[in-house]
C-alpha positions in Angstrom: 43.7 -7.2 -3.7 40.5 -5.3 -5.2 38.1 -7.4 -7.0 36.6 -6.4 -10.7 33.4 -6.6 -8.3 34.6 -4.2 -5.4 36.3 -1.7 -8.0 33.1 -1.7 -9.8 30.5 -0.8 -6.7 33.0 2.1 -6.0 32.8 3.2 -10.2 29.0 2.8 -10.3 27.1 5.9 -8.6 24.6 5.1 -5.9 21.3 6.1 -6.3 17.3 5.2 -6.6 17.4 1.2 -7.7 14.7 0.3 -10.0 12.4 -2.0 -9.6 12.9 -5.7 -9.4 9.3 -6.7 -11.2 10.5 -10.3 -11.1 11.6 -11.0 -7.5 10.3 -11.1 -3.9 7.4 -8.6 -2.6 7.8 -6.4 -5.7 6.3 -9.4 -7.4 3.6 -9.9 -6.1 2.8 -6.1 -5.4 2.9 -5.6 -9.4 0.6 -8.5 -10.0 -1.6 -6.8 -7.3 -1.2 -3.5 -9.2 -2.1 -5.0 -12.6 -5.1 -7.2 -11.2 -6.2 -3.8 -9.5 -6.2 -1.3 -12.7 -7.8 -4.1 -14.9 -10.2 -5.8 -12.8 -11.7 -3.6 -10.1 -11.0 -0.1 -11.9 -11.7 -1.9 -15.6 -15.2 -2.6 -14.2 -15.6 0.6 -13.1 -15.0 2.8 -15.6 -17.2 0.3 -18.4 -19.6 0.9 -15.9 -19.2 4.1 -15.3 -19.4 5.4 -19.5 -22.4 2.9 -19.6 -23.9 5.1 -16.9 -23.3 8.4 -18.7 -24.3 6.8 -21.6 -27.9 6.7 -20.5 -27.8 10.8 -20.1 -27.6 11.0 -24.2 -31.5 9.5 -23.7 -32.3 12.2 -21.4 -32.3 13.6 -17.3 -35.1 10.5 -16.4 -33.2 7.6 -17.9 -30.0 9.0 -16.5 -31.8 9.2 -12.8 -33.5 6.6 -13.0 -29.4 4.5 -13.9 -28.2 6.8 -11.1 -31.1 5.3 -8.5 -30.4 2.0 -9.4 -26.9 2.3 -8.6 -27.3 4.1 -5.9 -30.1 1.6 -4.7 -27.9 -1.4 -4.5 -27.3 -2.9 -0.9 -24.3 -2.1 0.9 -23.4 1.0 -1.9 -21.2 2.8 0.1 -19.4 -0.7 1.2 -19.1 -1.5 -2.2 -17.7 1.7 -3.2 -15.0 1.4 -0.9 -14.4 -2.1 -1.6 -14.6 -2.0 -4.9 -13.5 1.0 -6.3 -11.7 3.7 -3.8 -9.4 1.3 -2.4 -8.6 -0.6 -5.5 -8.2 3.4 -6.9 -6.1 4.8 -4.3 -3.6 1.4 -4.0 -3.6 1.0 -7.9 -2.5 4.9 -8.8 -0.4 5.3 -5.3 1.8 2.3 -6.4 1.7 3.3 -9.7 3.1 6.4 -9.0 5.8 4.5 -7.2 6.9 2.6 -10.1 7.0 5.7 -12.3 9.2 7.3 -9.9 11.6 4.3 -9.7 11.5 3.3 -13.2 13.1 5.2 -16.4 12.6 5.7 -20.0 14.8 6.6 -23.1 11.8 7.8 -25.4 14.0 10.4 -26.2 16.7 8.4 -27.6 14.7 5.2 -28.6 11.6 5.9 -29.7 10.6 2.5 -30.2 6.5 1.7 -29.6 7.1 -0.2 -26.3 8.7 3.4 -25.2 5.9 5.9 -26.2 3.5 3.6 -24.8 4.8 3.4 -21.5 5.7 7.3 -21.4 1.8 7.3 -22.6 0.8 5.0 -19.9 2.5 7.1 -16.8 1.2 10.4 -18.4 -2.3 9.2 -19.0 -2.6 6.9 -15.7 -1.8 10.7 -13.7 -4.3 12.5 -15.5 -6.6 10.0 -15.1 -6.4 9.6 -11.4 -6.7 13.6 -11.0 -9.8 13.5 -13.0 -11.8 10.1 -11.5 -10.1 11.6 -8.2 -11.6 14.9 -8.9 -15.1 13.7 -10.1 -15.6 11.8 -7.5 -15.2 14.3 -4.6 -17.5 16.8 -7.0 -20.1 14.4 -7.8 -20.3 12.2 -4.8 -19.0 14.3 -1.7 -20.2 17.8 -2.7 -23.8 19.8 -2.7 -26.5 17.5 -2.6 -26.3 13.8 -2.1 -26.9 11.7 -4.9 -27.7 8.9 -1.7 -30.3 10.8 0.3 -33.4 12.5 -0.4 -34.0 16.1 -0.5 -37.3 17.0 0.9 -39.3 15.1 -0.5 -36.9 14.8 -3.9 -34.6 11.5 -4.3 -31.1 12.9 -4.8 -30.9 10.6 -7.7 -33.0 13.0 -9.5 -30.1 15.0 -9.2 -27.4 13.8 -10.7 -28.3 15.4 -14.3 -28.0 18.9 -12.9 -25.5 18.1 -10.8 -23.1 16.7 -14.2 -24.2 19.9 -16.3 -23.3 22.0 -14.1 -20.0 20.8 -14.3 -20.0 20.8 -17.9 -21.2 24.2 -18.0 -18.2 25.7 -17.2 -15.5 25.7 -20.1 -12.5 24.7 -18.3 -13.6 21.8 -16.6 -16.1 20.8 -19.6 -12.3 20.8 -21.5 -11.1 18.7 -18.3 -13.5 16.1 -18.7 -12.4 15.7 -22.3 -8.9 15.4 -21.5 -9.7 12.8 -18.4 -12.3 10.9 -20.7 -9.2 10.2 -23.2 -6.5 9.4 -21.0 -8.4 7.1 -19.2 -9.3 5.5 -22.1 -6.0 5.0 -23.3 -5.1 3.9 -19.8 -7.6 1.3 -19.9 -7.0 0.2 -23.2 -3.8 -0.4 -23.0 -3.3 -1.4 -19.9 -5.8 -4.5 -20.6 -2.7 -5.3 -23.0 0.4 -4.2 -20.7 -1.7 -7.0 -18.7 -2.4 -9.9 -20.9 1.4 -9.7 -22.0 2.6 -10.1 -18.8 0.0 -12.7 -17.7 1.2 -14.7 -20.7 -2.2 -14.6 -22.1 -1.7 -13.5 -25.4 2.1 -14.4 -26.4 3.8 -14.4 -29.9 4.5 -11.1 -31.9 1.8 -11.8 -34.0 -0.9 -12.4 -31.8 0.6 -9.2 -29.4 0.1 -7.4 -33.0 -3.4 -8.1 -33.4 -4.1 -7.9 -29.6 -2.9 -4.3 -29.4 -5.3 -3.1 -32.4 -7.6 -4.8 -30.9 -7.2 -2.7 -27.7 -6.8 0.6 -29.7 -10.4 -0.3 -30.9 -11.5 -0.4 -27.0 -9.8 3.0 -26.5 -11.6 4.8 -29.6 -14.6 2.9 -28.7 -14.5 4.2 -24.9 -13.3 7.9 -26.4 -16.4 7.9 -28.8 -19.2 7.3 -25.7 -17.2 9.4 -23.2 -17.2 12.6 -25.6 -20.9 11.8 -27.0 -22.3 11.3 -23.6 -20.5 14.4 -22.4 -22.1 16.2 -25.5 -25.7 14.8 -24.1 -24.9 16.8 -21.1 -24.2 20.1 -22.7 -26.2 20.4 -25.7 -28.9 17.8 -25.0 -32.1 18.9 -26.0 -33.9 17.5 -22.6 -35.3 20.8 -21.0 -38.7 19.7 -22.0 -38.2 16.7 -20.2 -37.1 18.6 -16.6 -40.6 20.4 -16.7 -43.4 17.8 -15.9 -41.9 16.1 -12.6 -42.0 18.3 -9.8 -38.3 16.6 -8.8 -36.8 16.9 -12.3 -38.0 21.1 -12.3 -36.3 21.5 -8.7 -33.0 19.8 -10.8 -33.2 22.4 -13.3 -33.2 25.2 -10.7 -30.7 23.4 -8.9 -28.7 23.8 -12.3 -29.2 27.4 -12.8 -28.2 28.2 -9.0 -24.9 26.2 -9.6 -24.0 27.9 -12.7 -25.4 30.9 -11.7 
């Protein structure tokens, strides 16, 4: 005699399960994934827009931020440690859940919804753009690590980010990457301190979420005015008097052309 059970499994079409958050490996792989995006990438993206921050004072202090980085013992060590692995396990996974997971945004389009259609979206175009900046930046034309004759690559780095910004599309590109990972940030530091249990009560979530919002227009506001710094900046005076920062203008006009 069939079971409710048995007739059921037979009814119900077979297809991708979604994630079980709360049990087994997939546990601890989303605490992983959450530590990861908040921690590691968290600190490198406030990092990062501090960095850029120092262009909007001009091509010296922003070398002089990119030597000190680039200075630090064991950099490329640390960036592997500390950011391209964290990166690479953090979006991978994340595009793991996304494809096992589900939303009804279009039928419900409650807040806890939007925000994590928002969160997918935002987390995808964020990973193409830090993904994309990196290899541009880091891995392409001169080295940001080595010197160049007798020029320190750090020196660089200013030409090296206008040129980029120089061209339209990917000048519009950095915008779009600078405010989705913004938003990804922001509210993932809340996706996280819900689900840690660190900030509990509808009340408290309430406040804790404009909080966040605040961190996202506070992230979007340096992002876009730093980027400004690199396009409109008026620093060419600055490029003449170093031998090193006049070889980074010419650098600039070769790129662009």
């Amino acid at each position: 005699m069939a079971t409710t059970s048995t007739v059921s499994q037979h009814l119900i079409p077979q297809g991708v399960q979604p994630l079980q958050a709360g049990k087994g490996f997939e546990f601890i792989l989303r605490r992983l994934h959450s530590l990861s995006g908040t921690v590691a990438i968290g600190a490198f993206l406030v990092e990062h827009f501090a960095s850029n921050a120092f262009a909007t004072n001009g091509p010296k202090a922003y070398a002089d931020q990119v030597k000190f980085l680039t200075g630090l013992p064991f950099v490329e060590w640390l960036e592997w440690g500390f950011i391209y692995i964290p990166l690479l396990f953090h979006a991978l996974y994340g595009f793991w859940i996304w494809y096992r997971g589900d939303t009804n945004v279009g039928s419900y389009a409650w807040r806890g919804n939007w925000g994590y259609t928002l969160q997918r979206w935002t987390g995808g175009i964020a990973f193409v753009y830090i993904l994309w900046h990196v290899i541009t930046i880091r891995f392409t034309g001169p080295s940001l690590l080595h010197m160049h004759g007798n020029i320190p690559g750090s020196d660089l780095a200013f030409a090296k980010v206008a040129a980029e910004m120089m061209v339209p599309w990917k000048a519009a590109f950095y915008a779009v990457g600078i405010i989705s990972a913004s938003w990804h940030f922001a509210y993932g530091i809340f996706l996280f301190c819900a689900k840690w249990g660190i900030v509990t009560g509808e009340k408290g979530q309430e406040r804790f979420l404009a909080f966040c919002f605040a961190i996202f227009a506070l992230f979007v506001a340096v992002g876009l005015y730093s980027e400004w710094a690199f396009l409109y900046g008026p620093f060419q005076q600055q490029m003449t008097p170093l031998p090193a920062q006049e070889s980074a203008l010419q650098l600039l006009r070769a790129v662009v052309g």
